[in-house]
N, C-alpha and C positions, 0 to 999 in steps of 0.2 A: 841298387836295383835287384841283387840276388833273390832278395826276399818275393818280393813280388815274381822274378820268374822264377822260385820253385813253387811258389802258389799254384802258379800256374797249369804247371806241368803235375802237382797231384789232382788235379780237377779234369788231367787230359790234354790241358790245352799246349802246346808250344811255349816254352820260354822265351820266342824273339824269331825273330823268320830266318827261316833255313839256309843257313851260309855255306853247309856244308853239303847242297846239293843231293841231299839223300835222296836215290832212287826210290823210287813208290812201287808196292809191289802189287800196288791193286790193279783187276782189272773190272772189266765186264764180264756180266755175265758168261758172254762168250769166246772169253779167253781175249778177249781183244786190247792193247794198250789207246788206242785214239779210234776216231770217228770221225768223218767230215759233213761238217754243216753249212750252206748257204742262205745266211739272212736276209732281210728284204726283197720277197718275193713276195708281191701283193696281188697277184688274184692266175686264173688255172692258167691263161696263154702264157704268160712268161714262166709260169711252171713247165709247165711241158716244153718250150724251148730251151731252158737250160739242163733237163732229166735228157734231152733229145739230143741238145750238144754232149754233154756229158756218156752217154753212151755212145755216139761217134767215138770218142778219144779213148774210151776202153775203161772210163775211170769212174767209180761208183760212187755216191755218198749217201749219209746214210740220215741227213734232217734236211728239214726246208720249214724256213720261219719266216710268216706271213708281220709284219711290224707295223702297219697302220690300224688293225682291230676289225672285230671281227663285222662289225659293225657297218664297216663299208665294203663287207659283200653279201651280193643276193644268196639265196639258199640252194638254187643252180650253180652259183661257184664256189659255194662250203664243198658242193656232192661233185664237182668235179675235180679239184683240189683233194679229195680224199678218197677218189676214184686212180687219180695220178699216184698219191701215197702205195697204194695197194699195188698196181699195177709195175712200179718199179722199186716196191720194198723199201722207202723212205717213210722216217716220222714225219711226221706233218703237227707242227704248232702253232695254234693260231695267236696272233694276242688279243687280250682285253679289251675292248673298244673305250669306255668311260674312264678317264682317267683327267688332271687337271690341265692338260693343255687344251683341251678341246672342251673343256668347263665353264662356266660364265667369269671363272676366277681373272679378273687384273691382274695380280699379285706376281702369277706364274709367269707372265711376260716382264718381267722387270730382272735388274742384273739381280737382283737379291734375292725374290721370290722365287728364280730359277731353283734354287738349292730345295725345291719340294718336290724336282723330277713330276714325273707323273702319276703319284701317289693322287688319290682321290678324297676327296671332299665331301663331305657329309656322309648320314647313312644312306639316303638314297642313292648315291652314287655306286655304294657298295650293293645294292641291290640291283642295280643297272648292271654292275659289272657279271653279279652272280647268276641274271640272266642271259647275258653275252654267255656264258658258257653253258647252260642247261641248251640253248638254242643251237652250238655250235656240236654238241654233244647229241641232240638227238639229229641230227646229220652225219653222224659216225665219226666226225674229229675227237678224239682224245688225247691230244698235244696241248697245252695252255702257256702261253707266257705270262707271268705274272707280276705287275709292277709296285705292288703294296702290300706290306706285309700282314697287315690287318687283313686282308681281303683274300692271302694265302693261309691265314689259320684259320679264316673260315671257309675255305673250298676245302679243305685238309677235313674239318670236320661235317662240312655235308658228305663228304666221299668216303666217310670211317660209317657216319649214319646209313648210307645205302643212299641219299638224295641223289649223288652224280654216282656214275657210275666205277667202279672199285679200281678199273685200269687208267684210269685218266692220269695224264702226266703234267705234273706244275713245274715249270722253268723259271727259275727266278731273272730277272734283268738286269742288265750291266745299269741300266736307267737306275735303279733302285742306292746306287751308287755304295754297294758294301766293297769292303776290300781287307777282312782283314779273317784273321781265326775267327776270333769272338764271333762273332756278326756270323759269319757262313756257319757255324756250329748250331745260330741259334736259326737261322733260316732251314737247316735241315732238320733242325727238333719240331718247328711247327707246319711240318708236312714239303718242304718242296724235293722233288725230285733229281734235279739238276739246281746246279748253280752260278752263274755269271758274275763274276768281281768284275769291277772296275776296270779298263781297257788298258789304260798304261803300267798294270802291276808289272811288277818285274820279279823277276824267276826266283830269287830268295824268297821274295813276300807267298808268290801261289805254292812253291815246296812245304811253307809252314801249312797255308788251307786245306792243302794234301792231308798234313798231319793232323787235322781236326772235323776231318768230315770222311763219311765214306761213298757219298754223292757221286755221281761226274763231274767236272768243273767243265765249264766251256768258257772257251778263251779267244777272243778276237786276235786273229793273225794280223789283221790290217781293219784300217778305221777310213770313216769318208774326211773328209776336209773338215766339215762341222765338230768332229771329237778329234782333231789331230792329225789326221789323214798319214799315219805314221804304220810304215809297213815291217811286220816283226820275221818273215820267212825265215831268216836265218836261226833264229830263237827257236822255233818249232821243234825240231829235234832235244833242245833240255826243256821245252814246255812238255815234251809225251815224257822225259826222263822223272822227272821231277813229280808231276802232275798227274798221271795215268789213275784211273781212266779218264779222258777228256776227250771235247768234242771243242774240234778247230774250227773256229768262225771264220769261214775266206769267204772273199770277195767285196768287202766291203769298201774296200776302194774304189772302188767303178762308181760309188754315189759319191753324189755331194751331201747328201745328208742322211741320217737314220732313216726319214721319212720319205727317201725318194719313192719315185714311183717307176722303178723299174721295166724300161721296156724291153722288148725280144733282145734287143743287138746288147742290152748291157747285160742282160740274163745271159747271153753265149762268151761275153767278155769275162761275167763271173764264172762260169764254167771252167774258162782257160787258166782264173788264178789257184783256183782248187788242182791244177797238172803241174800248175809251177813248183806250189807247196807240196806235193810229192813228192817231185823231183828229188826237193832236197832232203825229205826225211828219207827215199831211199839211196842219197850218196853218202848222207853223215849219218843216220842213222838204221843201217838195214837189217836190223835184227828190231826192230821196231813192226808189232803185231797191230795191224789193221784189223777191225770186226770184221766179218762175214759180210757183205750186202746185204743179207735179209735182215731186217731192222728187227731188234728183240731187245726188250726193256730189258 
């Protein structure tokens, strides 16, 4: 296998994922190694109660990602939801709305068909999807999750043309199911801004995606029942070692599924596991650099 991984490694890529836990020296912009993100938050009330709990406890973070699409909110709760962003200095990313579950596809409910995630179907679809974001965009949202790669090289290239506008942020998904260099290297070559692997990579594998991209990666702390419902807090400390810069996906536990629908009490529940995962990154690791609250690409 030599041959192949020094291939590799002249092209840039990693010879084999990081066993040797190489600290990553990248950060953010603002000097920061991590960032906390709370997923599945589907429309403003349970926004604002879990920014509201979250303020109670003293503890900031710094995304809120909407996962059922943009689709199923009115244009009063894009502008409330990016009234919230503003107001407590949080990104705000909406997802996609069109994608193959919610498609006429059979296919995609089947144990087989699953393996096309929510990648979308035909060209229409892709044009469904590209105005879910012009729509979400002239609302002031400029956060995007993105579930298809196809449909990420071409918002990549309306937004280089002037069509969206030049600060819009494309978040790739753990849905899209990548996990490895290769894959995350080519996802940042056609435009995405962030990138989400696969949920149960483990800390060799994300130190090599380290080494081949200079994106943030975000990374699920904990999962609902649906993807494993498997809780990694203790890992967090060599996921910011390793990983930096990254954005910790908490709370995901409190659903049952990706697509829950989040009410108030499980928004202040997620709220409390984002204090837990502190916790531990300031016992085991406190020289570990948090961004600033004010949210800055």
């Amino acid at each position: 296998m030599e041959k192949t991984r020094e291939f590799l490694k002249s092209i840039g890529m990693p010879g084999g994922d990081a066993y040797d836990l190489k600290r990553s020296e990248r950060r953010f912009n603002d000097g920061g190694q991590y960032r906390f993100e709370v997923p599945g938050i589907q429309g403003p009330g349970v926004m604002k109660a879990l920014l509201e709990t979250l303020d109670s406890y003293g503890t900031p973070i710094h995304r809120v990602t909407q996962t059922k699409g943009i689709w199923t909110l009115l244009d009063n709760e894009i502008e409330e939801m990016v009234n919230l962003s503003r107001a407590y200095h949080v990104q705000l990313i909406l997802a996609i709305g069109p994608r193959a579950t919610t498609d006429t596809s059979a296919s995609v409910h089947t144990p087989e068909g699953q393996r096309m995630g929510y990648r979308l179907r035909g060209q229409e679809q892709i044009v469904r999807a590209v105005e879910d974001v012009k729509r979400a965009a002239g609302l002031g949202c400029r956060g995007f999750m993105v579930y298809d790669e196809g449909c990420l090289w071409l918002l990549n290239e309306m937004r280089k043309a002037g069509e969206l506008p030049e600060d819009c942020h494309f978040k790739v998904s753990a849905h899209t199911g990548h996990g490895n260099p290769c894959s995350a290297h080519l996802l940042e070559s056609i435009g995405a801004n962030s990138f989400n692997p696969v949920r149960d990579i483990q800390i060799q594998m994300l130190g090599a995606i380290r080494q081949a991209i200079s994106i943030p990666i975000d990374i699920h702390t904990e999962n609902p029942d649906s993807s494993g419902g498997f809780i990694r807090h203790y890992e967090v400390p060599d996921m910011i070692k390793v990983a930096a810069p990254i954005y910790l996906k908490t709370g995901g536990s409190v659903a049952k599924t990706h697509s829950w629908d989040t009410s108030v009490d499980d928004a202040k529940k997620r709220a409390k596991q984002i204090v837990l995962v502190k916790r531990v990154i300031d016992q085991y690791y406190p020289d570990a650099v948090m961004s600033p609250t004010e949210w800055k690409s």
